[in-house]
Phi, psi and omega in degrees: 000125181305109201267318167321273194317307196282340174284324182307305160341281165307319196279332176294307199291349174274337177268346114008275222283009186269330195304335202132163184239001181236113158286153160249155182253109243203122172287168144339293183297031206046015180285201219276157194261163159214168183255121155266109170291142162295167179275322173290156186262314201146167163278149171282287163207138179252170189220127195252130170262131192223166179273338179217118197275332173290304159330272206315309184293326194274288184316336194280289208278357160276300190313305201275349170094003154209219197229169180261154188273345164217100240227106160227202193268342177244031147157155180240157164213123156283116181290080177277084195033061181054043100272162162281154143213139210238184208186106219215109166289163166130324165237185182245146198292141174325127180318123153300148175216166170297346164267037192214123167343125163224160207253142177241152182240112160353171161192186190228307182244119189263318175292330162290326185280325171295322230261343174271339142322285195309312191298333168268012177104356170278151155220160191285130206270296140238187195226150218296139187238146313121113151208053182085346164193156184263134180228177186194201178181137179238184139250079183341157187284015178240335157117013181282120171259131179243145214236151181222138172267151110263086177248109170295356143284331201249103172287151172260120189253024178291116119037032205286165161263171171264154201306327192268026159103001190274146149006155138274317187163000000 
C-alpha cells in the first residue's frame, strides 16, 4: 500500500486543523474582510461497527481506562474529552482499504498509547510516522481502524461533558 499519499493527506489535514476553524474573506474589491463561521462544529462521534457489542464495549472501556455514559443493546457511546465513540452492534466494520476516512484520536504520548493498544489485542496498522507530529493507525480486535495523533500544537480545548451531557467547565 502506497504510504506517500495517504500519510501527505494526513499531514494537510492536520495542519488544516492548527490554522484555525474560521476563515477570511476578501471582496473582490479590496473591501473589508468578513468572518465565515464553518458549517462543520468539529467532529463529534465516531462511530466503530462491531460483531459483539459487550466485548467490544469491555475492550473500549479497558483501552480508555473508563466506562461509557451511555449503554443500550442498540449503541454505547463514550465521552472521550467532548467527543463521542460510539459503539453500533450488528455488523462488522468496512475492509480497511487505503482510501477510506479514518478519525486520528489525540494522544499525549503515541508510543505508550500503541503500546496499551497492542496489550489489549490491536494491531499495528501502520507505524508511527514524524511529520511534525507524530500519527500511526492501529486495528482493534473488531477489524475497526484507529488513527492516533500526537500533535503538541494543536491543544485540545475540547470541553468534556458530564454524564448528564452539561459542560464539565
Amino acid at each position: 500500500m502506497p504510504k506517500a499519499p495517504l500519510l501527505l493527506a494526513v499531514l494537510v489535514l492536520i495542519l488544516l486543523s492548527v490554522m484555525g476553524s474560521e476563515t477570511r474573506s476578501h471582496h473582490q474589491d479590496g473591501g473589508e474582510q468578513q468572518e465565515k463561521k464553518p458549517i462543520f462544529l468539529g467532529p463529534r462521534t465516531v462511530v466503530y461497527y462491531v460483531s459483539d457489542l459487550e466485548q467490544a464495549t469491555e475492550w473500549y472501556t479497558k483501552a480508555l481506562g473508563f466506562g461509557p455514559y451511555f449503554k443500550e443493546e442498540y449503541y454505547v457511546g463514550f465521552n472521550v474529552e467532548g467527543s463521542e465513540l460510539g459503539l453500533i452492534p450488528g455488523g462488522n466494520p468496512p475492509k480497511p482499504s487505503e482510501h477510506m476516512a479514518v478519525a486520528y484520536w489525540g494522544v499525549e504520548d503515541i508510543a505508550k498509547a500503541i503500546e496499551r493498544l497492542k496489550e489489549l489485542g490491536a494491531t499495528v496498522r501502520t507505524d508511527v510516522l514524524e511529520v511534525g507530529v507524530k500519527v500511526a493507525t492501529l486495528v482493534d480486535p473488531f477489524g475497526n481502524v484507529i488513527g492516533l495523533v500526537e500533535n503538541p500544537w494543536f491543544p485540545n480545548t475540547a470541553k468534556p461533558l458530564k454524564a448528564d451531557g452539561s459542560n464539565a467547565g
